[in-house]
Structure formats: C-alpha cells, structure tokens
C-alpha positions in Angstrom: -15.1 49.4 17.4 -18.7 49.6 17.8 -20.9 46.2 18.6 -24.2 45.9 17.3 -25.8 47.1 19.8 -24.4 50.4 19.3 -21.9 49.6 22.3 -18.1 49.8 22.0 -17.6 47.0 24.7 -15.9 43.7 23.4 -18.2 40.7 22.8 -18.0 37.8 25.8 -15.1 35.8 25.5 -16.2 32.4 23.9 -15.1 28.9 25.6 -12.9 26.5 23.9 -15.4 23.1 24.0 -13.4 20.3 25.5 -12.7 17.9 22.7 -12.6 13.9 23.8 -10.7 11.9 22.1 -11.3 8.3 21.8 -7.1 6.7 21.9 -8.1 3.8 20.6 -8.9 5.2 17.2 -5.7 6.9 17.3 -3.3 4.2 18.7 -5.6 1.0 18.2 -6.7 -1.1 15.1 -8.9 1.8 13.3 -5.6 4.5 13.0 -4.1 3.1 9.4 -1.5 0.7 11.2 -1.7 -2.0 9.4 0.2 -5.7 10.4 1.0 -7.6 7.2 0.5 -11.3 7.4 3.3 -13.4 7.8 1.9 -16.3 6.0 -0.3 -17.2 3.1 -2.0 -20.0 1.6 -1.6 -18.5 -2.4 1.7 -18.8 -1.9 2.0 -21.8 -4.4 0.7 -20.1 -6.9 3.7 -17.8 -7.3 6.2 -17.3 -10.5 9.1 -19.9 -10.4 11.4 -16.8 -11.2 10.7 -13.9 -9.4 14.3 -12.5 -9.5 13.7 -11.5 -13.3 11.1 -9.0 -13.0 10.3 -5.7 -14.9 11.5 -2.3 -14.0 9.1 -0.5 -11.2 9.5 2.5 -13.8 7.2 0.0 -16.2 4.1 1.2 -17.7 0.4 -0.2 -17.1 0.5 -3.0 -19.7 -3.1 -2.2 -20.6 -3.5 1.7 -20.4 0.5 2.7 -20.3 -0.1 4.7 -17.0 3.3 5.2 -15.9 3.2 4.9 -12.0 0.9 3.5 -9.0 1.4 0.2 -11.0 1.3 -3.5 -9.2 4.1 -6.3 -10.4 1.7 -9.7 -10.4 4.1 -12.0 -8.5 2.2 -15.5 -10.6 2.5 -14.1 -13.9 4.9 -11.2 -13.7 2.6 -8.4 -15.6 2.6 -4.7 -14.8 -0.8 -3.4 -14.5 -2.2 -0.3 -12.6 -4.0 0.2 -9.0 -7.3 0.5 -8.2 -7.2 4.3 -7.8 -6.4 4.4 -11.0 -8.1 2.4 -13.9 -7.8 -0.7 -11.6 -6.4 -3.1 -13.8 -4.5 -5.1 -11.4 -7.7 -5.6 -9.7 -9.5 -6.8 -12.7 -6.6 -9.2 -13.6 -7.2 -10.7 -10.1 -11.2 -10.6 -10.3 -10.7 -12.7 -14.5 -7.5 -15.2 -14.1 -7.4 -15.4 -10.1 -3.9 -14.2 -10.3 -4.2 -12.7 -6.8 -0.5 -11.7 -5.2 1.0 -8.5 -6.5 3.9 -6.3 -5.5 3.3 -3.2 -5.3 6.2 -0.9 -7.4 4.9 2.5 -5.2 5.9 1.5 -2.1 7.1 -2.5 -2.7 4.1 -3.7 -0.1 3.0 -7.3 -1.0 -0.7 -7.4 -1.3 -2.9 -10.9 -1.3 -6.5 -10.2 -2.8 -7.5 -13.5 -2.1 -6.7 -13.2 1.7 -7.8 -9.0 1.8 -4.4 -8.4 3.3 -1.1 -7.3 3.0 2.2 -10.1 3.2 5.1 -9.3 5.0 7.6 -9.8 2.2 11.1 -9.2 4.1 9.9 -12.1 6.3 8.2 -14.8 3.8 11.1 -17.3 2.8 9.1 -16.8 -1.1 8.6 -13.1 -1.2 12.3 -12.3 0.3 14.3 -12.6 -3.6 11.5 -10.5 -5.2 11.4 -7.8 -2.4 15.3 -7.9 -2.7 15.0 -7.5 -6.4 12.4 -4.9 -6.5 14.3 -2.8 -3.8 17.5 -2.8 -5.5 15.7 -1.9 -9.0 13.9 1.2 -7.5 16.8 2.4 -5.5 19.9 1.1 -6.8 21.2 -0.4 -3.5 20.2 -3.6 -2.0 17.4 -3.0 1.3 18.4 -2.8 5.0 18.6 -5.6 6.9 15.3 -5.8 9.0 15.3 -6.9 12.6 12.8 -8.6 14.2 
C-alpha cells in the first residue's frame, strides 16, 4: 500500500508513552473505598420499631418510582434517591429526618454526618439491617466477622 509520499515503505513504528500511575488514587482514599462509620451521634433520633418496616419493593411515597428508594430509619417512609427526584434528600433538608437505609444495596447513610454507618456493627442499626436483608432476599444475612 502506497504512503503519501508516493512510497510503499510502512510508516515508523510509533512508541507506546509510558503511563504513570499515581497508587494512591488507585489503592488510597480517592479510589471509591469507602469506611462506614461505626458510630453516630443521630442515633437517638431513630424509630422505636425498626423491625416493622416496608417492603424494599415499595414505591417512592411521593412520585411512586419503584426502585433506588431510601427506608427513613426516624420515621419509616419510602422516598427516592438523589439520582433520581431526590426526595429522600428533601425529607432530610425539611423535617431533619436524616438516617436512611438504603433498599438498593441496604447501606446506612447519615446526612447529618455526610457518611455512611456501618449497620452490621451498630447495636441500633443491627434488627433493621437483619430485617431489610431477610425482606430483599428471603434468608437472614451472613454472619460478618470482624
């Protein structure tokens, strides 16, 4: 096949760049790891019953979207995530209401604190974890060591 230049060599072989990569935004804090808290001080303000809880299969109680919905763990209302009309969100930013259970993938989240709560090993967020686990996937969780 002929080059531009009219000549039927092959073009110069091109040199892969070296890439560096820095590790510690793969491995360190910056990759998505996240550590969930083990503690939190909104932990008073928590439903009395949180072994009675709805279905994670429950709609948005505002816009009826059925899935990436939030389980408030003070007043035990279904509403949807931020990425998708954010009611959950609003709830917390109008009545304060600010630890939810995710029904997507059963995280505990704390708006108040920014973080996440590590509900397999807070004595309060063990029953509805338990409850939420067993709803979702009709068996009771694995027992997590620490």
């Amino acid at each position: 096949m002929a080059t531009p230049g009219g000549s039927s060599s092959p073009p110069p072989p091109q040199e892969n760049p070296i890439v560096e990569v820095d590790l510690d935004l793969l491995y360190g804090a910056e990759s998505g790891w996240v550590d969930a808290r083990t503690s939190c001080d909104h932990l008073p303000s928590l439903s009395s019953d949180l072994v009675h809880i709805p279905t994670p299969d429950t709609h948005c109680n505002r816009c009826q979207h059925p899935s990436e919905n939030w389980l408030c763990l003070c007043c035990k209302e279904v509403l949807c995530s931020r990425f998708v009309n954010k009611h959950m969100l609003q709830h917390y930013q109008q009545i304060n209401h600010c630890v939810a259970l995710s029904y997507s993938d059963l995280s505990v989240w704390c708006f108040s604190c920014d973080a996440y709560l590590d509900a397999q090993l807070i004595p309060q967020l063990r029953p509805v974890y338990e409850t939420a686990y067993l709803l979702k996937f009709g068996e009771a969780p694995p027992i997590r060591s620490v």
